[in-house]
MITI-838037 format. One record per residue (C-alpha): residue in three letters; y, z, x. Coordinates in steps of 0.5 Angstrom, whole numbers. Example, Ala and Ser with C-alpha at 12.3 -4.5 7.8 and 13.67 -1.06 7.14 Angstrom:
% MITI-838037
{code->ALA | py->-9 | pz->16 | px->25};
{code->SER | py->-2 | pz->14 | px->27};
% end
This chain:
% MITI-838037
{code->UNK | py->79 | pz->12 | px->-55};
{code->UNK | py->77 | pz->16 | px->-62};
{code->UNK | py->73 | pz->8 | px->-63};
{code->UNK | py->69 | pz->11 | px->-56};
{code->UNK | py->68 | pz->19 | px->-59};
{code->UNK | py->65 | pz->16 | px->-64};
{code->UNK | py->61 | pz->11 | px->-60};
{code->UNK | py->58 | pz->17 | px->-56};
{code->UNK | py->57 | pz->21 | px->-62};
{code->UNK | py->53 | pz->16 | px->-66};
{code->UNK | py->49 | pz->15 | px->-60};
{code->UNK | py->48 | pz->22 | px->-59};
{code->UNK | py->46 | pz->23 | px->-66};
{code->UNK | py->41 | pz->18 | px->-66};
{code->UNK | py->37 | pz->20 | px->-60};
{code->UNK | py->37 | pz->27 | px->-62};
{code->UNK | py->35 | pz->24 | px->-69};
{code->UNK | py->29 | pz->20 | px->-65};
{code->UNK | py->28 | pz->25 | px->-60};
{code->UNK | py->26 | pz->30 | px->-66};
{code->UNK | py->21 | pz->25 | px->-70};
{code->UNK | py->18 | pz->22 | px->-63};
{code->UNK | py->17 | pz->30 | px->-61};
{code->UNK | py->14 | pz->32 | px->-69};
{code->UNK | py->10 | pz->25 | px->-69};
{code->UNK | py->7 | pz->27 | px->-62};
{code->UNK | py->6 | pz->34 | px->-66};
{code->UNK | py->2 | pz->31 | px->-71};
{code->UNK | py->-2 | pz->27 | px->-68};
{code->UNK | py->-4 | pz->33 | px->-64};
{code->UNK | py->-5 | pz->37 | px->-69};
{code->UNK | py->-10 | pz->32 | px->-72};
{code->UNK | py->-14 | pz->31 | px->-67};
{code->UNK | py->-15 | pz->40 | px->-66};
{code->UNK | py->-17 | pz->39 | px->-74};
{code->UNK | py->-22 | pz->34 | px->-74};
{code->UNK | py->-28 | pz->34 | px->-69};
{code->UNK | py->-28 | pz->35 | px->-61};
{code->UNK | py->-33 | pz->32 | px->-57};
{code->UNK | py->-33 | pz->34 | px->-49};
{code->UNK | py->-37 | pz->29 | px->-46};
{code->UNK | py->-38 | pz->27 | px->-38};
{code->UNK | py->-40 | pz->29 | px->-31};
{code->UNK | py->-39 | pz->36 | px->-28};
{code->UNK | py->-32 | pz->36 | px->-27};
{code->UNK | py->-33 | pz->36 | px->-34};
{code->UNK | py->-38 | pz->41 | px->-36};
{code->UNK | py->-33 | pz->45 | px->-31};
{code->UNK | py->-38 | pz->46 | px->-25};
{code->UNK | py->-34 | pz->50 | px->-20};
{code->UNK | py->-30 | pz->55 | px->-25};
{code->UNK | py->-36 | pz->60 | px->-25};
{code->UNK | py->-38 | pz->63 | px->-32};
{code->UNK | py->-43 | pz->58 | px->-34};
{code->UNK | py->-45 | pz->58 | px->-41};
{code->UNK | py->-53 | pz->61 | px->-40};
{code->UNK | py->-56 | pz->56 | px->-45};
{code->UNK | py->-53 | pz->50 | px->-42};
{code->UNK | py->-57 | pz->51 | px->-36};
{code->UNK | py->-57 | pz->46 | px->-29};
{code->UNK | py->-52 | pz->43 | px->-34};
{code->UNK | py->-47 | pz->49 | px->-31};
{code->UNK | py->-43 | pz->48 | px->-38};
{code->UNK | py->-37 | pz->53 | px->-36};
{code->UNK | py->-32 | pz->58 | px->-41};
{code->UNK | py->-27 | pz->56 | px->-36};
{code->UNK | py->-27 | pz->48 | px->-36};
{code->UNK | py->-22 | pz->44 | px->-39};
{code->UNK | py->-25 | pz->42 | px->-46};
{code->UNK | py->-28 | pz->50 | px->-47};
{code->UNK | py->-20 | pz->52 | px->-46};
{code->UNK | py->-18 | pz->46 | px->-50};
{code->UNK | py->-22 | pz->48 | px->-55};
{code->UNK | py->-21 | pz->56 | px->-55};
{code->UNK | py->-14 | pz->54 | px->-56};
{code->UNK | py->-14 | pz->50 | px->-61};
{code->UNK | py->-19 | pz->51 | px->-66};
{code->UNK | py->-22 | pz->44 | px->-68};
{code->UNK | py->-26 | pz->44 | px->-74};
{code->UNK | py->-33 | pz->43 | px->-69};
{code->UNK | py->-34 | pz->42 | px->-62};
{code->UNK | py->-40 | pz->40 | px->-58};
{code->UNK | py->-39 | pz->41 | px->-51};
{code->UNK | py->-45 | pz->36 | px->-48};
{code->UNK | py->-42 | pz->34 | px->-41};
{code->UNK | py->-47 | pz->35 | px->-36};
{code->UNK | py->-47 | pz->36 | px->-28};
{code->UNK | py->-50 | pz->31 | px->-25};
{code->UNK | py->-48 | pz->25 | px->-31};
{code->UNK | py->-48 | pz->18 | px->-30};
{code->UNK | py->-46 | pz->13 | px->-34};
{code->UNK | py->-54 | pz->13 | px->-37};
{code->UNK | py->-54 | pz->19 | px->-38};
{code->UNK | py->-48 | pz->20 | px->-42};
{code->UNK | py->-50 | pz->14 | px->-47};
{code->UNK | py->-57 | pz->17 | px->-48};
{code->UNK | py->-56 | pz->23 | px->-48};
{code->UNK | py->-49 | pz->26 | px->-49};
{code->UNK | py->-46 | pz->21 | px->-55};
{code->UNK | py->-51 | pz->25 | px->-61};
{code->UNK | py->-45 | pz->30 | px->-64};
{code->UNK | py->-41 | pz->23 | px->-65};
{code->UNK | py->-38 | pz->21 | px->-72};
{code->UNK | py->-33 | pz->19 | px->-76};
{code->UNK | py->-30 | pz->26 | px->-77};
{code->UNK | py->-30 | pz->26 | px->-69};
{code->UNK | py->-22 | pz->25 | px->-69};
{code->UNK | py->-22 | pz->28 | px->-59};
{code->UNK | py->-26 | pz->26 | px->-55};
{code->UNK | py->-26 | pz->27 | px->-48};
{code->UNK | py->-30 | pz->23 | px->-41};
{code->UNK | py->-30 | pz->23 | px->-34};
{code->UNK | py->-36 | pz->19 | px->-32};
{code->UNK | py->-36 | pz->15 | px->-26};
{code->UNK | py->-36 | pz->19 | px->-20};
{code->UNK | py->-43 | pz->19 | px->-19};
{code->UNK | py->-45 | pz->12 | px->-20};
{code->UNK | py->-41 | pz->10 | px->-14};
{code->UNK | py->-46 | pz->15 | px->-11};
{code->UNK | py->-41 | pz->22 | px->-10};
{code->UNK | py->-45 | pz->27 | px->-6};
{code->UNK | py->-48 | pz->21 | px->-2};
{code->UNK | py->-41 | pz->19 | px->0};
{code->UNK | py->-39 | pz->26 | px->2};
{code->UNK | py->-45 | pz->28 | px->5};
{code->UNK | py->-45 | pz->23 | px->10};
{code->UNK | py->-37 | pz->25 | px->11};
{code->UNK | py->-39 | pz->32 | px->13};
{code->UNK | py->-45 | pz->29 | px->17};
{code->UNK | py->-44 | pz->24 | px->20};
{code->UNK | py->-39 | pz->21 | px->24};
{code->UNK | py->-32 | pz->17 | px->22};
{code->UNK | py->-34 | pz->10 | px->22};
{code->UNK | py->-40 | pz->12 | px->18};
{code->UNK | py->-36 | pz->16 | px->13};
{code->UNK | py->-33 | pz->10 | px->12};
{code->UNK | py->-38 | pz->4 | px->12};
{code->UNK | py->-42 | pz->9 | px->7};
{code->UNK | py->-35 | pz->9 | px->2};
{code->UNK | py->-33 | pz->1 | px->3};
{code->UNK | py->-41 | pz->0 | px->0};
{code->UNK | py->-39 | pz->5 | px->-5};
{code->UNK | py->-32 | pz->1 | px->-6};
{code->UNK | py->-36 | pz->-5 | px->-7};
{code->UNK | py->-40 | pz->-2 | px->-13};
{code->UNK | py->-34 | pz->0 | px->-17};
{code->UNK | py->-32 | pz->-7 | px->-16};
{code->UNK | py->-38 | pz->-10 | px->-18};
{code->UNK | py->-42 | pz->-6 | px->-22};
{code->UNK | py->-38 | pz->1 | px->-24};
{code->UNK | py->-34 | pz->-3 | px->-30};
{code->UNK | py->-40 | pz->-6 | px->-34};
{code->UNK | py->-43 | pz->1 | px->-34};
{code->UNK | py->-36 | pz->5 | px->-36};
{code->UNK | py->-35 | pz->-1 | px->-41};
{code->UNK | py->-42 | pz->0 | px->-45};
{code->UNK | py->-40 | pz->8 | px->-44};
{code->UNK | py->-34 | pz->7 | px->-47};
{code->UNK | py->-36 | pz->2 | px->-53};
{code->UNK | py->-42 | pz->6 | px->-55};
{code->UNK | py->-36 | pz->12 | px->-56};
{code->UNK | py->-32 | pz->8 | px->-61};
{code->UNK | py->-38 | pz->5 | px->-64};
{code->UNK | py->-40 | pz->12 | px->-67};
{code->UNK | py->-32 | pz->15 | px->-67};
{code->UNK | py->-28 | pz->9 | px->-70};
{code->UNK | py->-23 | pz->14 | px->-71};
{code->UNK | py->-22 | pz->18 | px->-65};
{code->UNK | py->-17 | pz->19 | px->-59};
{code->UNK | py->-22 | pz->18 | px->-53};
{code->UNK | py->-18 | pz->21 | px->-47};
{code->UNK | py->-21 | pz->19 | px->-40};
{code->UNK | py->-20 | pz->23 | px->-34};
{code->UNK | py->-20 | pz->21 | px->-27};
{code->UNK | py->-21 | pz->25 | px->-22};
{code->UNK | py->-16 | pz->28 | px->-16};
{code->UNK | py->-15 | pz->27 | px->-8};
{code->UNK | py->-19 | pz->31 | px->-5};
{code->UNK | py->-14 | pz->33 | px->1};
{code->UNK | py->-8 | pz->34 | px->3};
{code->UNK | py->-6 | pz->29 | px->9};
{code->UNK | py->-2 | pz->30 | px->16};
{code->UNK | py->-2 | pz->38 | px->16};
{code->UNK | py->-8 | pz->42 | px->21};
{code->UNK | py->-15 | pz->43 | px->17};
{code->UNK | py->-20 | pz->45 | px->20};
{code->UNK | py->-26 | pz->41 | px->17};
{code->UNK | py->-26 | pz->34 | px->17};
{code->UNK | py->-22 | pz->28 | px->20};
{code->UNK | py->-15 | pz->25 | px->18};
{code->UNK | py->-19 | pz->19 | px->18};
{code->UNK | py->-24 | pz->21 | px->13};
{code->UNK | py->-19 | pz->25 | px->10};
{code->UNK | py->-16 | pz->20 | px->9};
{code->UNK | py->-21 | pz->14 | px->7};
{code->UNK | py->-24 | pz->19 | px->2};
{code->UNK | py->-18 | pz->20 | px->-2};
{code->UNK | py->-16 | pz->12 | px->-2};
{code->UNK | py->-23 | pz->12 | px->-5};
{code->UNK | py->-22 | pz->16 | px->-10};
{code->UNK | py->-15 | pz->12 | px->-12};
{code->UNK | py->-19 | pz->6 | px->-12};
{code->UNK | py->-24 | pz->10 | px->-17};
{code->UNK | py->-18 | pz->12 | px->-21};
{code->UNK | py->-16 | pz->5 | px->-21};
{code->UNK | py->-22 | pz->2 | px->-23};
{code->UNK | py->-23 | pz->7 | px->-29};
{code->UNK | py->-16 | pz->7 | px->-32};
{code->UNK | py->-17 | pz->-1 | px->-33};
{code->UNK | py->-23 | pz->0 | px->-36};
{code->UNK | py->-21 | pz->5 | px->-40};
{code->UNK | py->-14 | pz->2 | px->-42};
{code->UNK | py->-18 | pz->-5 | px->-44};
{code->UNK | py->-22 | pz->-1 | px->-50};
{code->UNK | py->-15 | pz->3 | px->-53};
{code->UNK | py->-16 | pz->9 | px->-50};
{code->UNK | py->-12 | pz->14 | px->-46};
{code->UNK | py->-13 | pz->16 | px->-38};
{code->UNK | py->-11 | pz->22 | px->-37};
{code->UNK | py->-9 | pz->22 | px->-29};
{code->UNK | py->-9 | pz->28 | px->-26};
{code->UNK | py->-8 | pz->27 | px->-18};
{code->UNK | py->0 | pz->30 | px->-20};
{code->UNK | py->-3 | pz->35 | px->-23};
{code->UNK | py->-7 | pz->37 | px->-17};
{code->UNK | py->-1 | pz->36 | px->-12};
{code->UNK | py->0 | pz->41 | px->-7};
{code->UNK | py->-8 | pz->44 | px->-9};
{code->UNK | py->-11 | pz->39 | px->-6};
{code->UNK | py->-16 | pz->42 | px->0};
{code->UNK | py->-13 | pz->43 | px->6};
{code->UNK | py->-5 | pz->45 | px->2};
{code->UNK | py->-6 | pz->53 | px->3};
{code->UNK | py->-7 | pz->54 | px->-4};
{code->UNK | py->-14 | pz->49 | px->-7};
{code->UNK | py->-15 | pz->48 | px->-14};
{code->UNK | py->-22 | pz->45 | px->-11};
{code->UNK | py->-27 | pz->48 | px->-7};
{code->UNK | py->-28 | pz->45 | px->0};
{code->UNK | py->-36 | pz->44 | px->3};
{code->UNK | py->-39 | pz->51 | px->1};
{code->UNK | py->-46 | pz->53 | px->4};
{code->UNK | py->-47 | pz->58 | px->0};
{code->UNK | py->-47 | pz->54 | px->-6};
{code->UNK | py->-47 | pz->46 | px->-4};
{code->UNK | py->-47 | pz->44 | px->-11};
{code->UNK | py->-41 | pz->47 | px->-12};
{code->UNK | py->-38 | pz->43 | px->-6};
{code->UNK | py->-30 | pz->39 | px->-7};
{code->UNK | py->-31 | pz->41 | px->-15};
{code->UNK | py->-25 | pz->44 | px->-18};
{code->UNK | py->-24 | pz->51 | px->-18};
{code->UNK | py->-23 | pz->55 | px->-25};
{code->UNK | py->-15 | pz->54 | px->-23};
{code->UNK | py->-16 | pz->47 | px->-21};
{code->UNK | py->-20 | pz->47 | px->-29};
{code->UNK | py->-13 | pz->51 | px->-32};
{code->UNK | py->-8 | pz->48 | px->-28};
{code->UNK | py->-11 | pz->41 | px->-27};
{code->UNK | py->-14 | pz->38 | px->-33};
{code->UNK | py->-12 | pz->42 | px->-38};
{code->UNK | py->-5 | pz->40 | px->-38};
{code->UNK | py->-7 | pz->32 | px->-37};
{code->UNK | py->-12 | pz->33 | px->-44};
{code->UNK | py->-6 | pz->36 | px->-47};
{code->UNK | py->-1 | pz->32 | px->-46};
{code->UNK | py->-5 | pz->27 | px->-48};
{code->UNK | py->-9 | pz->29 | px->-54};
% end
């Protein structure tokens, strides 16, 4: 009996013992990206389009003080920070035009890139438009370039970002499911709603296994946005918007707080 206490004593005071050093490496680690170099880079759910409060000299890149990398930042205080995501941004974007503020003394980067060189706004313009079996064969052909193409391109990105920042924990967000399933939505169907979320998944996938072979970390943000999803009653993400088509299924200032900023968090 006493030989079993102190078993599970001994047990007890070396988890708590890892517990601490595990949480004060985390700790540490955390801090020196916060006292080096953050660089933002990527597409619109990057640059926070969607949140509102853009960044006036940040023109039709629509830089928002609300996106994650502007709050991250706020937050933490970095030595520097260069805010280049881009609405729009393709991978070829990001690598010639975005990459500039990276070094040596760049200790966090951030990314999100993909989502529209699979062709995004086609996909969803032919879902809102057209018929089920078109949103569909048009989200097959966009399945077949992020099995065929999308990995070069994320692979050139991704080496460039550690060719110019040997040093940096690059962080690579993926992108949420955009509806919430088997709950009555006025908009599009349970076919498309469904179609476009597998592909969003598959998207996701493809990412993370580009980013996992180069050493870097995939901040995966569909549990962050479960129970936001369009069609929950309580959306972090735009649906179709009239008024404003650019900010269409883009994240909402809480969808950018509640969302992202959590994952870049807990991960950087």
């Amino acid at each position: 009996m006493r030989r079993s206490r102190l078993v599970v004593f001994v047990s007890s005071l070396l988890l708590a013992v890892g517990t601490a050093l595990t949480g004060a490496a985390t700790a540490q680690a955390s801090s020196l990206a916060a006292t080096g170099g953050y660089v933002a880079l990527g597409d619109s759910y990057s640059s926070g389009v969607g949140a509102g409060s853009y960044i006036s000299s940040s023109g039709d890149c629509k830089r928002s003080t609300k996106a994650f990398p502007y709050l991250w930042a706020t937050a933490h205080s970095p030595s520097t920070f260069d805010f280049t995501a881009c609405s729009g941004a393709r991978t070829g974007d990001v690598l010639s035009g975005q990459l500039g503020p990276l070094s040596s003394a760049t200790t966090l980067v951030s990314v999100s890139v993909g989502g529209n060189d699979a062709g995004f706004a086609d996909v969803m313009t032919t879902c809102v438009t057209q018929s089920d079996s078109a949103c569909v064969s048009r989200i097959n052909t966009a399945r077949s370039y992020v099995d065929s193409t999308l990995p070069g391109k994320l692979d050139s990105v991704y080496s460039s970002i550690r060719s110019k920042a040997p040093g940096a924990r690059v962080v690579v967000l993926g992108y949420p499911r955009f509806y919430q399933l088997g709950t009555a939505c006025l908009g599009l169907s349970e076919t498309k709603r469904k179609a476009i979320n597998d592909a969003s998944d598959h998207l996701n996938t493809a990412i993370a296994k580009r980013a996992a072979d180069h050493g870097f970390v995939f901040g995966d943000v569909r549990t962050a946005f479960s129970g936001h999803e369009i069609c929950s009653g309580d959306s972090w993400l735009h649906s179709v918007n009239w008024l404003n088509i650019g900010e269409s299924y883009h994240p909402k200032a809480p969808g950018q707080s509640g969302g992202y900023l959590p994952v870049l968090n807990a991960n950087d």
